[in-house]
C-alpha positions as a Markdown table, in Angstrom:
| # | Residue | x | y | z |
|---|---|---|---|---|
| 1 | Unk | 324.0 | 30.7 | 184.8 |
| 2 | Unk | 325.8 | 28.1 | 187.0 |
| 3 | Unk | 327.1 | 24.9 | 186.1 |
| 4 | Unk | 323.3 | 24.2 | 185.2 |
| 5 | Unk | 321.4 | 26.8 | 182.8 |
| 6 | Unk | 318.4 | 27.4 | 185.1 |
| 7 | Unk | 317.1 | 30.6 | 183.1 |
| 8 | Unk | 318.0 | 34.3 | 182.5 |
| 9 | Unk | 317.8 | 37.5 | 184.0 |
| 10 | Unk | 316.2 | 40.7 | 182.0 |
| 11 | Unk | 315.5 | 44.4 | 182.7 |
| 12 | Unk | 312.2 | 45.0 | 181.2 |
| 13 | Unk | 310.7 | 48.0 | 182.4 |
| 14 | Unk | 313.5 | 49.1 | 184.3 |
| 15 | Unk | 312.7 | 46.3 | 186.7 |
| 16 | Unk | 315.5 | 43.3 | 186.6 |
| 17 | Unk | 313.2 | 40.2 | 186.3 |
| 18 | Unk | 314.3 | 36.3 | 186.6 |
| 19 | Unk | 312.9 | 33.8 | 183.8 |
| 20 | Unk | 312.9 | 30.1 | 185.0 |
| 21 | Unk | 313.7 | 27.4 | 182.3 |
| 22 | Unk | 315.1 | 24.3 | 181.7 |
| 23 | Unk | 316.9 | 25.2 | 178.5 |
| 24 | Unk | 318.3 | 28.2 | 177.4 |
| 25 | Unk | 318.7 | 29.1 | 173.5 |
| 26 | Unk | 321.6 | 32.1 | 173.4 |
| 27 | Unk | 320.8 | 33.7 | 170.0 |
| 28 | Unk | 322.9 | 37.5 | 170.3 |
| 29 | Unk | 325.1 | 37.6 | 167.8 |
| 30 | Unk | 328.9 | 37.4 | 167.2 |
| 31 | Unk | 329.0 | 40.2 | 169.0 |
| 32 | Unk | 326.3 | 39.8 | 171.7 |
| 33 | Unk | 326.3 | 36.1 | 172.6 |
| 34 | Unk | 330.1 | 36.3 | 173.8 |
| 35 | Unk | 329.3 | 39.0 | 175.7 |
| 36 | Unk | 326.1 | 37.6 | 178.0 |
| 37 | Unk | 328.7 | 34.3 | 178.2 |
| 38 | Unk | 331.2 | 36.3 | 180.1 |
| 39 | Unk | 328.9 | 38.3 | 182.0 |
| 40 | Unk | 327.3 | 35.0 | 183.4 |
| 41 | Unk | 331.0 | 34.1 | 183.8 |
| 42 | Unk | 331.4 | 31.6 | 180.7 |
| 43 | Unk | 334.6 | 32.1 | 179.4 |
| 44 | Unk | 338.3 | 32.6 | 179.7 |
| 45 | Unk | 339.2 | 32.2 | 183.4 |
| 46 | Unk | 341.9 | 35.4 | 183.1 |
| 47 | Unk | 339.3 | 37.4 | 181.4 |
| 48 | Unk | 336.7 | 37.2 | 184.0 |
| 49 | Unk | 338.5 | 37.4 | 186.5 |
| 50 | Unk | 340.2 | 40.6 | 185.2 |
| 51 | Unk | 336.2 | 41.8 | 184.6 |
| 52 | Unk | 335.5 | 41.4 | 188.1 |
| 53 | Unk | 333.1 | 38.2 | 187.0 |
| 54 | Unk | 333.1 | 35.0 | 189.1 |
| 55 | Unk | 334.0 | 32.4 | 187.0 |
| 56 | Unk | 331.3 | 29.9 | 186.0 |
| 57 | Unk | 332.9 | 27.5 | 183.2 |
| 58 | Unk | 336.7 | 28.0 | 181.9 |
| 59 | Unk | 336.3 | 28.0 | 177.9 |
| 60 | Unk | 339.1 | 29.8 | 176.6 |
| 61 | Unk | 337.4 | 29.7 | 173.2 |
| 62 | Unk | 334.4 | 32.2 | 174.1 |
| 63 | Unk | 336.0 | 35.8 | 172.7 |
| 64 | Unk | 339.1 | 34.4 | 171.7 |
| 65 | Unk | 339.4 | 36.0 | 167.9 |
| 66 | Unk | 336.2 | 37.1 | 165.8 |
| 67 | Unk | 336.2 | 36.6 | 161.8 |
| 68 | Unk | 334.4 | 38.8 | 159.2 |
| 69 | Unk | 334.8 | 39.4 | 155.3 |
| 70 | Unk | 336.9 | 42.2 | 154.4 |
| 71 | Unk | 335.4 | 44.3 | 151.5 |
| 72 | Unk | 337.3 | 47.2 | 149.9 |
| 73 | Unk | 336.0 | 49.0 | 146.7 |
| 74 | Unk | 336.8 | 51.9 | 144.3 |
| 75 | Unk | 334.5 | 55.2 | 143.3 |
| 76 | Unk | 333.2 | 55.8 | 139.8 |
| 77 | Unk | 330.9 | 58.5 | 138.3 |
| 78 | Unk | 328.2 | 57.9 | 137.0 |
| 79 | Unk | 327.4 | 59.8 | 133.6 |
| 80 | Unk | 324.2 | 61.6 | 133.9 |
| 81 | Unk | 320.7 | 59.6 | 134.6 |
| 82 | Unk | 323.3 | 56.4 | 135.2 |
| 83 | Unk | 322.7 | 56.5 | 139.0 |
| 84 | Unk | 319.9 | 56.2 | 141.2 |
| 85 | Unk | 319.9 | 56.8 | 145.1 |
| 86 | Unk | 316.4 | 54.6 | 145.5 |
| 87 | Unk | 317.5 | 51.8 | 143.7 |
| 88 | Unk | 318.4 | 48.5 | 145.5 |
| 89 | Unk | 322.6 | 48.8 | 146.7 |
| 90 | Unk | 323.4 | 45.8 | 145.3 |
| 91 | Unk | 321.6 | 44.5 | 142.3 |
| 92 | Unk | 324.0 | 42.1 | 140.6 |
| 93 | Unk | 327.3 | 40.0 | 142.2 |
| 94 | Unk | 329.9 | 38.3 | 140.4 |
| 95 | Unk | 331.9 | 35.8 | 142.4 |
| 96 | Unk | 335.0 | 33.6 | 141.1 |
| 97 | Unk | 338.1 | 31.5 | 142.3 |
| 98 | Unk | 341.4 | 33.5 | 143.4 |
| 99 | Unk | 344.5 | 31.8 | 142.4 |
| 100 | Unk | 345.1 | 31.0 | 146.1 |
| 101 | Unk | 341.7 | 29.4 | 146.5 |
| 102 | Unk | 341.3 | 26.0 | 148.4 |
| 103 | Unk | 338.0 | 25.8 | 148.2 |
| 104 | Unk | 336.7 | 28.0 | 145.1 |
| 105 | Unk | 334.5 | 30.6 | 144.6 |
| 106 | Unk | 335.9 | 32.8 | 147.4 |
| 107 | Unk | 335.8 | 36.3 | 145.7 |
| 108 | Unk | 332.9 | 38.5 | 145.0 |
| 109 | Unk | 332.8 | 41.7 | 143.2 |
| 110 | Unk | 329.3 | 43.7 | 143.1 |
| 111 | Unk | 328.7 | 46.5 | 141.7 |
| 112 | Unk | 326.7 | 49.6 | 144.1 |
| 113 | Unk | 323.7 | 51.7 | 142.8 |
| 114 | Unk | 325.6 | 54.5 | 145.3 |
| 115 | Unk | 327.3 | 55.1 | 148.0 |
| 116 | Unk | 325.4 | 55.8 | 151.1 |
| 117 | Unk | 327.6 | 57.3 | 154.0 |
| 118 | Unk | 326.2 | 58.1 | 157.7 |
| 119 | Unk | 325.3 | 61.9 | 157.1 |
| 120 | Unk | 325.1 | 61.9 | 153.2 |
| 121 | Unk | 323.9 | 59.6 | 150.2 |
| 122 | Unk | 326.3 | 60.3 | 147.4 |
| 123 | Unk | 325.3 | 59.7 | 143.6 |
| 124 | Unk | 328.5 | 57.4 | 142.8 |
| 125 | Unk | 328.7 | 54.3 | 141.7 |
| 126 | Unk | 330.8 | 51.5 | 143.2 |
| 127 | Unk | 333.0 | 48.5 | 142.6 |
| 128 | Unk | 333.1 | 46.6 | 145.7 |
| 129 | Unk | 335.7 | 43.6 | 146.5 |
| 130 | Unk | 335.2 | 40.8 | 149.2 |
| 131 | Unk | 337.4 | 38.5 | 150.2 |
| 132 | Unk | 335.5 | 35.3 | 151.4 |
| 133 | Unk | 338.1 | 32.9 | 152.6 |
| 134 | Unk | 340.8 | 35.2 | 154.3 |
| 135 | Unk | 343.5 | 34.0 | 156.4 |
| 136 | Unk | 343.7 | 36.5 | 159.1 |
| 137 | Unk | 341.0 | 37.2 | 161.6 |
| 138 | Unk | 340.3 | 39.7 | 164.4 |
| 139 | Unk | 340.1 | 40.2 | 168.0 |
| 140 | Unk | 337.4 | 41.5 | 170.5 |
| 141 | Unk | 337.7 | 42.2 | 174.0 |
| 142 | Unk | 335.8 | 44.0 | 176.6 |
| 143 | Unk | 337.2 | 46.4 | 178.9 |
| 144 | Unk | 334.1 | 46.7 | 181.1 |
| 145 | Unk | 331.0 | 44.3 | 181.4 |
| 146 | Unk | 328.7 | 47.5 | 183.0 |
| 147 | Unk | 325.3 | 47.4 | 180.7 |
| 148 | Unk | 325.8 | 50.0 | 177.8 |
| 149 | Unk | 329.2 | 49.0 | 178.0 |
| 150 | Unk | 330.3 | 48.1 | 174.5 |
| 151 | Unk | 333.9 | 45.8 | 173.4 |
| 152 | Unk | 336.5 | 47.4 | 171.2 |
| 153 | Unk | 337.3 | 45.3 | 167.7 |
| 154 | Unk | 340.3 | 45.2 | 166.5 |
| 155 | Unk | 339.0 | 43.6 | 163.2 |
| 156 | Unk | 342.5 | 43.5 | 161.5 |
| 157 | Unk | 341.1 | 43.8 | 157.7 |
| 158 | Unk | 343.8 | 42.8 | 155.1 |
| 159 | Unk | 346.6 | 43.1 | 157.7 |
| 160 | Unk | 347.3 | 39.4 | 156.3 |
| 161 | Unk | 349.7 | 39.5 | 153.0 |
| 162 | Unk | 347.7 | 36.9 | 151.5 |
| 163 | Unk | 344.4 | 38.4 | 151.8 |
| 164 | Unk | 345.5 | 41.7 | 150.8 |
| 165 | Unk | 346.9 | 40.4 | 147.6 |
| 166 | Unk | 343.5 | 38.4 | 146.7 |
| 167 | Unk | 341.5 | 42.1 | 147.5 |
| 168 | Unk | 344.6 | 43.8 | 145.3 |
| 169 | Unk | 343.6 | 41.3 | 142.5 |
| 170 | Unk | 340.3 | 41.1 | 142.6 |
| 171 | Unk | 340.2 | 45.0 | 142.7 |
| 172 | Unk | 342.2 | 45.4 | 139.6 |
| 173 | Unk | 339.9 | 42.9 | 137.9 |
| 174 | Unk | 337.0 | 44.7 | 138.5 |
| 175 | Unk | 338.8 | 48.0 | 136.9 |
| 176 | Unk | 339.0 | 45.9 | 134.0 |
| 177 | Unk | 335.6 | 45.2 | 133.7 |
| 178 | Unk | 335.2 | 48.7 | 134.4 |
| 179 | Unk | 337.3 | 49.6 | 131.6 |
| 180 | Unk | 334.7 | 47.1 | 129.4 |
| 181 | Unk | 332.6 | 49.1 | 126.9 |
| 182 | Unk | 329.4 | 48.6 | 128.4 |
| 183 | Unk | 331.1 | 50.0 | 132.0 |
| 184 | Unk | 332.4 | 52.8 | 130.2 |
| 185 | Unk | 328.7 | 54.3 | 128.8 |
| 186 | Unk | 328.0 | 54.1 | 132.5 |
| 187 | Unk | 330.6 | 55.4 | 134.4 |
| 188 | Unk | 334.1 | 56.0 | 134.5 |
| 189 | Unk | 336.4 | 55.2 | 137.7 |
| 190 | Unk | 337.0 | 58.4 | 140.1 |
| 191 | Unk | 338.7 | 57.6 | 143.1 |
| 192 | Unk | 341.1 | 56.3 | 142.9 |
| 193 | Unk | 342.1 | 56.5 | 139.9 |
| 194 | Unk | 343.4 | 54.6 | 136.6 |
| 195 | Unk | 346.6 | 55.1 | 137.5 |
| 196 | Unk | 346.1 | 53.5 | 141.1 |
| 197 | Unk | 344.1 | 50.5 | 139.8 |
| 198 | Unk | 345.9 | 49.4 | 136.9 |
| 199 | Unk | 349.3 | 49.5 | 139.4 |
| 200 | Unk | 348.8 | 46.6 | 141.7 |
| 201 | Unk | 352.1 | 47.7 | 144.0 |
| 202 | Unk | 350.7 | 51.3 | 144.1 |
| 203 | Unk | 346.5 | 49.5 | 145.1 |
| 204 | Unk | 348.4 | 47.5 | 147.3 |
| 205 | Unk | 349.9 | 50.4 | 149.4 |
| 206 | Unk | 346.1 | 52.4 | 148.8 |
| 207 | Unk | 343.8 | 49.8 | 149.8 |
| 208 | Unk | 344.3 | 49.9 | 153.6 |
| 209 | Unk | 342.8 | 52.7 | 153.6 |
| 210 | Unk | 339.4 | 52.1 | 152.3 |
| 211 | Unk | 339.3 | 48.6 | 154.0 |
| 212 | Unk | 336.2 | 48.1 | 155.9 |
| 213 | Unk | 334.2 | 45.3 | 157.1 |
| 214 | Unk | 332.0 | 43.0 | 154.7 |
| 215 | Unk | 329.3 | 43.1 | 157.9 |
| 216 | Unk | 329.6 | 39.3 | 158.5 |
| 217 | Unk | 330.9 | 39.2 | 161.8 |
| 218 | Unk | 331.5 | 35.2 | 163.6 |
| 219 | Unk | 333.5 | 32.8 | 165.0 |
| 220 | Unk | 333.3 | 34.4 | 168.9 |
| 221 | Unk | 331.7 | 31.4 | 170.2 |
| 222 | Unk | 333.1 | 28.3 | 168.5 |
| 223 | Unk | 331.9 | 24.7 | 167.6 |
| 224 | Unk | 334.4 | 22.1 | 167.9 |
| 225 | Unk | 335.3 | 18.3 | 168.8 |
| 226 | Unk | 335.6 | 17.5 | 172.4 |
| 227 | Unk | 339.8 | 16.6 | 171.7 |
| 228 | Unk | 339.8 | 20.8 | 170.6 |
| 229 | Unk | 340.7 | 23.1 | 173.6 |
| 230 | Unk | 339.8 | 26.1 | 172.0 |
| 231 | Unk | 336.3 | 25.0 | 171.0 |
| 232 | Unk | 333.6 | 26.4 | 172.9 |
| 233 | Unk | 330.1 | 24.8 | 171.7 |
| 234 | Unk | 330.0 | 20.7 | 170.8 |
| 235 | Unk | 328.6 | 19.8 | 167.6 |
| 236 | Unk | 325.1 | 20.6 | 168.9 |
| 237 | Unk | 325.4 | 23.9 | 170.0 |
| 238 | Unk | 325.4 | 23.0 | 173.7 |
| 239 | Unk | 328.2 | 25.2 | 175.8 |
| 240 | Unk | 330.6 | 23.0 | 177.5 |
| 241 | Unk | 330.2 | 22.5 | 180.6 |
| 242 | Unk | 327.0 | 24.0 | 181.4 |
| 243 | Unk | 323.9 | 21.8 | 181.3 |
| 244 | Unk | 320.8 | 23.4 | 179.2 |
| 245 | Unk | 322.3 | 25.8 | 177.2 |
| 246 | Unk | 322.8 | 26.0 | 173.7 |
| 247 | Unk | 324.2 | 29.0 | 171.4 |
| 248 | Unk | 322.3 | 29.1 | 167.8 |
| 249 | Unk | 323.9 | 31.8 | 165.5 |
| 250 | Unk | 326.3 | 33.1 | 163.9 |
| 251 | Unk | 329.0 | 33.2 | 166.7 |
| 252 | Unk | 329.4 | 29.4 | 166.6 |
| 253 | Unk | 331.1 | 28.7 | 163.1 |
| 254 | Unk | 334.6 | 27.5 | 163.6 |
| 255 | Unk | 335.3 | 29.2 | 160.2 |
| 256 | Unk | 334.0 | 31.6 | 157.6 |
| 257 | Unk | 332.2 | 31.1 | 155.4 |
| 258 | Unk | 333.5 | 31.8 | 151.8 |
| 259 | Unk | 329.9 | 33.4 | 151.1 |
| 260 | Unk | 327.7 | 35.7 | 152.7 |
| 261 | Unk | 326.4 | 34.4 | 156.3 |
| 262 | Unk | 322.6 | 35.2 | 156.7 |
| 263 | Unk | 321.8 | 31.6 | 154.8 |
| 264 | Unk | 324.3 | 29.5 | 156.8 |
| 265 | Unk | 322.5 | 31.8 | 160.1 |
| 266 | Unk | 319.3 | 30.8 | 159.2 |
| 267 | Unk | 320.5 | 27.3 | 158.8 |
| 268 | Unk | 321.6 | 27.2 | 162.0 |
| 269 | Unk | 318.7 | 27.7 | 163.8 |
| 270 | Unk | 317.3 | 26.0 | 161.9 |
| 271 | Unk | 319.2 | 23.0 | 162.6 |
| 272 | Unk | 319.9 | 23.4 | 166.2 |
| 273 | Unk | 315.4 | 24.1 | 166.6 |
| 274 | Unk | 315.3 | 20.3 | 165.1 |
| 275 | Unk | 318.0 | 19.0 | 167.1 |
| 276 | Unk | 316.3 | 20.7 | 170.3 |
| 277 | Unk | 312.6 | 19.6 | 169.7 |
| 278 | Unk | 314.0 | 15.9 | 168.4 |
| 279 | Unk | 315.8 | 15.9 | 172.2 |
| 280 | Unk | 312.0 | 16.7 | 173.5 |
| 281 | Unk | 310.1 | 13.9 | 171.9 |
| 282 | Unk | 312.3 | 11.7 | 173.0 |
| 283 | Unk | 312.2 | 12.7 | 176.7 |
């Protein structure tokens, strides 16, 4: 890119190719979209400059922290012919209002059919824990730009007090239900066990370890006001400061949402594909 978005360059067939447009629709992810912004030199001044990028457009915003849901969960098992390794992870979700909540139903619990790990599908059941509002958020940064390269995220799950005390709470509610009747003819709680969950200091000082991303990365690439500094997109999608280019995912919500993301996604293209071909017809 320069100062006007004039198309892209791709290596297709191992032969680096240049597509001419008018208008450019970035649509990489949280993770992805940041990083073809810096390497077309979009971004924090320092940044690129450290990455050996000419710089292009100073948006401090592009990069600057990256939000996600953290999840946590427990183990249970399963009595026998309770668990099924084909069946659907997540069939069922619960979601409610923590006492902290400002804007209400910003804690899901769902139940999993098993636990599927990289090399091995175990026959366990699960009580999962996400946290949909939490206060703290992440960082990602890139140490090299090369192609392959990949950034290193930091995604800082239930490092904040307050969002580890919602997990800690919504993880001993779910070992209540677990402790339910109907729970109990299914499975009963293995790892950690009763004595962990029904201890909230004890969960507090166990949960850090089975922290793990909820798999809803955004927020790299964020809409804002013209008056907000750290804002990188306008209210449109279009990148400051660069004509005829516009970011439509994920990577552009100033904040989390308190559910999952793929609707709000998908509403976001949607949104930004009207306000794109309403611009046309009226050129």
């Amino acid at each position: 890119f320069n100062r006007q978005a004039a198309g892209v360059e791709v290596l297709h067939g191992g032969r680096l190719q240049q597509l001419r447009a008018r208008q450019v629709v970035l649509c990489c992810g949280s993770i992805g979209t940041p990083t073809v912004l810096l390497r077309s030199g979009v971004g924090p001044v320092r940044q690129l400059e450290r990455l050996g990028i000419d710089p292009v457009m100073d948006l401090p915003g592009v990069g600057a922290r990256l939000l996600d849901h953290p999840g946590t969960a427990f183990f249970m098992l399963p009595r026998w012919g309770m668990s099924d390794r084909k069946a659907p992870l997540i069939q069922t979700v619960l979601r409610y209002s923590s006492e902290t909540s400002a804007v209400g139903s910003d804690v899901q619990l769902q139940p999993g059919s098993s636990v599927p790990l990289p090399f091995l599908h175990l026959p366990l059941v699960s009580m999962m824990a996400v946290v949909g509002k939490p206060v703290g958020s992440g960082q990602i940064h890139w140490p090299s730009l090369r192609r392959g390269a990949k950034p290193v995220i930091e995604s800082a799950l239930l490092e904040d007090a307050a969002d580890r005390a919602v997990a800690v709470a919504a993880l001993g509610r779910a070992f209540e239900l677990s402790q339910s009747k109907p729970m109990q003819q299914v499975a009963i709680p293995l790892y950690p066990g009763p004595r962990v969950l029904s201890d909230s200091t004890r969960l507090s000082q166990w949960i850090r370890k089975v922290c793990d991303s909820g798999y809803h990365p955004c927020g790299t690439v964020p809409m804002g006001p013209d008056t907000d500094p750290g804002a990188a997109v306008d209210g449109r999608g279009r990148v400051r400061g660069v004509t005829g280019l516009v970011v439509a995912d994920a990577s552009i919500m100033p904040t989390l949402t308190s559910g999952n993301t793929n609707a709000p996604s998908i509403m976001i293209g949607e949104k930004c594909s009207d306000m794109i071909l309403g611009s046309a017809n009226l050129n």
